[in-house]
N, C-alpha and C positions, 0 to 999 in steps of 0.2 A: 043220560040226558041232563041230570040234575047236576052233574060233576061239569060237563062242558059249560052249561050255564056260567056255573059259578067260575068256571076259567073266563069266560067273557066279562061277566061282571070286573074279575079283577081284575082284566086286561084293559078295559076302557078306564077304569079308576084308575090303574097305571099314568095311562098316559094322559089322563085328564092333569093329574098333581105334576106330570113331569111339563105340561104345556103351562101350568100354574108357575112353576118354579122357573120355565122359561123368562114367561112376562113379567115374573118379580124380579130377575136378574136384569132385565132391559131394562124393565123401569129404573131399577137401581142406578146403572150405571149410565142413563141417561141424566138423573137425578145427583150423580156424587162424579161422576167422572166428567172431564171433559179431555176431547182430542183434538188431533189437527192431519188432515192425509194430505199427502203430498203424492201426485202422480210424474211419473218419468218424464214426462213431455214438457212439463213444467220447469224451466228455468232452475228456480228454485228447487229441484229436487238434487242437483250435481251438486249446491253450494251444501246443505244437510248433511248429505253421503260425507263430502270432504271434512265437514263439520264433526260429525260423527268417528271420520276415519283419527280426527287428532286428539279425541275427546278416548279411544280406544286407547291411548298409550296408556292410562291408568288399567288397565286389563279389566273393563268391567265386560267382558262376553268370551265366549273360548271359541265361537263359530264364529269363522272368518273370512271376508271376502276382499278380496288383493287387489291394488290398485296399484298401480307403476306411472310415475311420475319423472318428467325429464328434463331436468331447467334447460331454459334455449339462453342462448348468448353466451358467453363467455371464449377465452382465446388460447385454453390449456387441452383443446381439442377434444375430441368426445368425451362427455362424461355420465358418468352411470347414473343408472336413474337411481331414484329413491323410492322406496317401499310404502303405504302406507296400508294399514286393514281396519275396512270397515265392516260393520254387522251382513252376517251371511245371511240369505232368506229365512224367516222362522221369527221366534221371540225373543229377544234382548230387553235388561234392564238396568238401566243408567244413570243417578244419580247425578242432577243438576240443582246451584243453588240449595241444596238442604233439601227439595223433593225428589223421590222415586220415579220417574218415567221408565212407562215400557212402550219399546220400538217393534213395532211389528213389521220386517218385510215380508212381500209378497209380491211374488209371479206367477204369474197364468197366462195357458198360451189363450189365441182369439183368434179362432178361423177366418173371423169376416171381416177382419183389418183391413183399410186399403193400402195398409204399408208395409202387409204381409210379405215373408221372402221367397224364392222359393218354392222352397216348400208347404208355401200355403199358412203358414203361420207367423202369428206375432203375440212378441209377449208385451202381456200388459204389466208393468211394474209399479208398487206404489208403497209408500213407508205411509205408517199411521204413529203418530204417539200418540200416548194416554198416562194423563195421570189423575190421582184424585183431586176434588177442590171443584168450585164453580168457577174461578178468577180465572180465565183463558190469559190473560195478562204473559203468565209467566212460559205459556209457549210461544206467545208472541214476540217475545222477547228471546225467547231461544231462536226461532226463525229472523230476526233481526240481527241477532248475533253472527249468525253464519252469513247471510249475507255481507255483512262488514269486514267478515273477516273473507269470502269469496271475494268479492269487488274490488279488495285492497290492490290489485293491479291493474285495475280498469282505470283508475287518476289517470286524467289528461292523454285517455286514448280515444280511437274510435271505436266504436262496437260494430262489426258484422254479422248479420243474423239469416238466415237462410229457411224455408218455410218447413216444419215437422212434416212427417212422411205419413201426415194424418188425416181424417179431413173434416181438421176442427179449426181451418184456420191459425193456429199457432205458429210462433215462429221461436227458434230457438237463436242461441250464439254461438256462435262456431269460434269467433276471434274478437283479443283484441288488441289493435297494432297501435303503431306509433303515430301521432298526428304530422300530415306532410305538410310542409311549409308550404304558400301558394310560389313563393322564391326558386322554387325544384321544380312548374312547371314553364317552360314554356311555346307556349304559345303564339299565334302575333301578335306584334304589341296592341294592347287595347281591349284584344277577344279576352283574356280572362277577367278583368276589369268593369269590363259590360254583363259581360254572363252573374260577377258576383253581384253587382248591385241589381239586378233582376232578379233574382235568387231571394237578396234581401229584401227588397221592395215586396217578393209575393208573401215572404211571412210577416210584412209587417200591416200589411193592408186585411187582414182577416174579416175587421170591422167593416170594411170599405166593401167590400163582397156580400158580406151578409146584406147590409143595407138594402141595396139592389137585386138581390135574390139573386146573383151569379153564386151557384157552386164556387168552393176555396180549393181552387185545384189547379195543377200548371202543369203540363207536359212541354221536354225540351228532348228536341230527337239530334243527336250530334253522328254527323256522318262523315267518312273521311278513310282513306286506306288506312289497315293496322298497324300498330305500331307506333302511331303519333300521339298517344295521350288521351285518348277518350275516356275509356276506363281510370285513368290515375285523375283525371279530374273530379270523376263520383265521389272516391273516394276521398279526393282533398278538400273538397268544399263541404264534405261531410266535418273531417276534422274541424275545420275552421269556422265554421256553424255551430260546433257543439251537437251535430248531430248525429241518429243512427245513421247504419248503409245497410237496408233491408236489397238481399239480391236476388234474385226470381228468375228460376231457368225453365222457358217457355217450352222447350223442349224434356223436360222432366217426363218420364213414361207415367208416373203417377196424377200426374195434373189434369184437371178436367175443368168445363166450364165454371163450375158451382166453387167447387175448390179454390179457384183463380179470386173469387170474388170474395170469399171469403178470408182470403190470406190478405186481399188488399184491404179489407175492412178492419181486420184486428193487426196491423203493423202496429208494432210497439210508438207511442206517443213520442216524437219528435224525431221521424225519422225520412231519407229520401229513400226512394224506390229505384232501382235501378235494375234495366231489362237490358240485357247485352245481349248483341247479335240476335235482333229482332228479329232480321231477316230469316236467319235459319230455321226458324219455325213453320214460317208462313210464306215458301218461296212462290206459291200460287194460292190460289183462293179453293182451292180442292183440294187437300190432303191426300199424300201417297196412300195408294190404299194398304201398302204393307208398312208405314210408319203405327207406331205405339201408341203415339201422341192420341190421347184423347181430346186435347184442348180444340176447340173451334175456332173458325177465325172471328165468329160470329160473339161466340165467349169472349173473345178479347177486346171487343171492340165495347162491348157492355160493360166489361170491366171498367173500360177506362172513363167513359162518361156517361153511361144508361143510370134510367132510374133510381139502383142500389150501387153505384158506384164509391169508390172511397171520397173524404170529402178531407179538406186540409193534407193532402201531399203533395210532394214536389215528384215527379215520376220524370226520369232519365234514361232516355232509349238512346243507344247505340247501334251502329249498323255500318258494314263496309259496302253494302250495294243499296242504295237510297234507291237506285230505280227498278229494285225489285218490291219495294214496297207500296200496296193500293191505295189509292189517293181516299180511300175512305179511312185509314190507315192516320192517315196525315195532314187529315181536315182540320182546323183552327179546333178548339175543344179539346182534343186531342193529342196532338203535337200544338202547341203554340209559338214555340222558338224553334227555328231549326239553324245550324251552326256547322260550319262545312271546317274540317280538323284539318286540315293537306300534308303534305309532305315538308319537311324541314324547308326554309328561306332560308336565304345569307343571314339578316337578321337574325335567327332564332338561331340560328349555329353559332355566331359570336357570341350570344350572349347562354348558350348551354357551355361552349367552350371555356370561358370563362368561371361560371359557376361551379363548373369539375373539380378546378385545378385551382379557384379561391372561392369556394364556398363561404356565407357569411355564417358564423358561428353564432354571431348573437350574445345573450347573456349563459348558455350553454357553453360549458368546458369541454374539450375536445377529447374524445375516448380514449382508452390505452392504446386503440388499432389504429387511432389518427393514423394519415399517412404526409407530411408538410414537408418532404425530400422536393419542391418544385425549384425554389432558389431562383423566383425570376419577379422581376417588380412590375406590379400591376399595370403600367405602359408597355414593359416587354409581353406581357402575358395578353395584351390587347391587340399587339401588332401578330402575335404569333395566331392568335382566334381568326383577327382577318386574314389573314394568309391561308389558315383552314379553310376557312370558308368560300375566300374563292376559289380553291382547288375542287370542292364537292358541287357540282350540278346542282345549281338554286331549283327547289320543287322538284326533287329525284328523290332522293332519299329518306327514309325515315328515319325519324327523331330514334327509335328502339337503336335501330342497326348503328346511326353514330354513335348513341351512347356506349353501345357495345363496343366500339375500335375504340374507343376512350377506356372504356375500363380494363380493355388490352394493353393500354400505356398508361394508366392512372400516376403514374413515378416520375413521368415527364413529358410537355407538353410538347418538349421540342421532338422526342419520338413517335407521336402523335401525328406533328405533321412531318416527318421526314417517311412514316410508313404508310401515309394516306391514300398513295396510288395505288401499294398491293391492297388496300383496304377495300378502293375504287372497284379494283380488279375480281375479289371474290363477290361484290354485293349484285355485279353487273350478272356474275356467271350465275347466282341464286336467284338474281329477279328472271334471268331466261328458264331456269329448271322451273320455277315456279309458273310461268305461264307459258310453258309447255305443258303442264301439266292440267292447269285449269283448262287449256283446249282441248286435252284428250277425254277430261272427264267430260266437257262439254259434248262431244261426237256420242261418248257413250250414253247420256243421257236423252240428248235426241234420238239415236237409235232405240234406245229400249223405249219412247214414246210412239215411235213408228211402228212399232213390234205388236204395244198396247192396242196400238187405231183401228179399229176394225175398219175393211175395206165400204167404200160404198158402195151400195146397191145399184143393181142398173136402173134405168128409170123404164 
């Protein structure tokens, strides 16, 4: 009796000194250390990694984790990626500036993700450094560093960001491309003109909003068959703005009400919002009952001007079937502008025509792939556009599909129009398979509604 005792005694006194030594280590190195964690989902965590993977050439870790890398552009044809190795999960220690830092990765899976795959899981990923010293200063400056040296190919683009598969409202980037001239779209004359100074006009007015207690918010719903430029103008007016293009797919299986609202409240500062193919979500006001989609139609509508809605965005819906859309959908508040895209004009064909085959270059030098084989003086090149142009069906065709018979003859405009009629001939045969085909699915989908209808009762 008296021997277990004393096993008890020394067993609580154990762990008493080992919970002692615990909280004097904590306090310690809450006291003498300082850190910084970085989680996956964050922006910031890719630019580190990369940071990290260049900072490895000096060999300061022997556990390694592999990144492959693959310059785009160039005209020598495929070429091999580049290697680089960053710290593998576990502890690493690094030497920046004259201080010690240790890199801590870590992964764990998380059952209750909602961006789980799957298999029901998702990993949570997250680096932590630590080093001694109270001055956070010099992490911050290591996180500044990689950022600068990340961003260094972001000058003078656009950034696209698409929402994390989380639901903390974050949005990550996915890309970032080359700013489009507003000169590469066109449009009627006039419409892109009008749309940019509305654009301008609503971020310049923010003050003018508040005053009056109107929410600072603008919805512009652009409808029109595809292929004519909806989409390339998001993105151009984003360039030319100097701003993001946050893109948001309503149809996402992960997307729910709460989420929706949340993604629209944390868009990155200076950004448009663009919803493409609006319609496809919400082709009635009752969701299929075997669709994924969590989202409401009722969540959407909140999103865009209830209560917690976002405040200071320009929000740009696109849509091929406008009359599929509920007019609650597209009540003033909500849509504000609506802007009808159509089919190529004679107009808009001379003057793509023309653009092709003498694009203005500007203060820009022309690439080594330039292609300037046309050899024809801008009066010939004008008479050759009109003559395109009255050969294609004014309001037929899409602006996609000419440009496409153009980059079929990019080397010469006179080929252009001498092969415009077989051009005629394939687009006529693709517009008929194509609406053959929307009436078949249309029979099927009316049928499978018939199928659904329970009969009615006799009376």
């Amino acid at each position: 009796m008296a021997g277990g005792f004393v096993l008890l005694i020394l067993g609580s006194l154990a762990a008493f000194v080992h919970f002692l030594i615990k909280l004097a280590w904590n306090r310690m190195k809450r006291y003498l250390f300082i850190s910084l964690e970085v989680r996956k989902e964050d922006e910031s965590y890719a630019w580190i990694m990369s940071w990290l993977a260049e900072m490895n050439k000096t060999h300061y870790t022997r556990d390694l984790s592999l990144i492959t890398k693959r310059e785009k552009g160039g005209s020598a044809g495929v070429k091999k990626p580049s290697l680089a190795f960053a710290p593998a999960p576990g502890l690493h220690f690094i030497k920046y500036q004259g201080r010690y830092i240790s890199v801590t990765r870590t992964i764990q899976e998380n059952q209750f993700s909602m961006g789980a795959g799957k298999n029901g899981l998702e990993l949570n990923e997250t680096l932590k450094l630590s080093t001694i010293g109270t001055d956070v200063g010099i992490l911050k400056k290591l996180a500044s560093e990689a950022m600068v040296r990340a961003l260094g190919d972001e000058d003078g683009k656009t950034l696209i960001f698409k929402p994390t598969r989380y639901r903390d409202g974050n949005w990550r980037k996915i890309m970032a491309v080359e700013k489009r001239s507003f000169a590469s779209v066109h449009f009627s004359t006039g419409l892109l003109e009008d749309l940019l100074e509305d654009v301008k006009e609503f971020f310049e007015t923010k003050g003018w909003y508040s005053v009056r207690g109107i929410p600072h918010r603008r919805g512009i719903l652009l409808h029109g068959p595809p292929g004519n430029g909806k989409s390339t103008f998001a993105l151009t007016l984003a360039g030319q703005m100097n701003l993001n293009l946050c893109v948001c797919s309503l149809s996402d299986p992960s997307l729910d009400d709460d989420s929706l609202q949340e993604n629209l409240r944390k868009m990155p500062f200076g950004s448009i919002l663009l919803l493409e193919d609006i319609d496809a979500a919400f082709v009635q006001r009752n969701k299929d009952k075997h669709s994924s989609n969590k989202l409401s139609y009722s969540g959407l509508l909140n999103a865009l001007d209830g209560v917690t809605a976002y405040v200071g965005c320009l929000v740009l819906m696109t849509t091929n079937h406008p009359e599929r859309l509920d007019p609650a959908l597209t009540r003033p508040g909500r849509v504000d502008l609506t802007v009808h895209i159509g089919h190529a004009s004679r107009e808009q064909i001379v003057r793509l025509f023309c653009f092709f085959y003498d694009p203005p270059l500007g203060d820009a030098a022309p690439s080594e792939n330039y292609i300037d084989e046309c050899n024809v003086s801008p009066k010939e090149l004008l008479s050759l556009a009109k003559r395109f142009a009255d050969t294609v069906p004014d309001g037929e065709i899409s602006m996609a599909s000419i440009q496409g018979h153009l980059l079929q003859n990019k080397r010469s405009p006179h080929d252009a129009l001498d092969n415009v009629t077989k051009f005629l001939a394939r687009e006529k045969d693709r517009l008929k398979r194509e609406q053959a085909k929307e009436a078949e699915d249309g029979e099927k989908k009316e049928g499978e509604t018939k199928k659904e209808t329970p009969p009615a009762s006799a009376a």
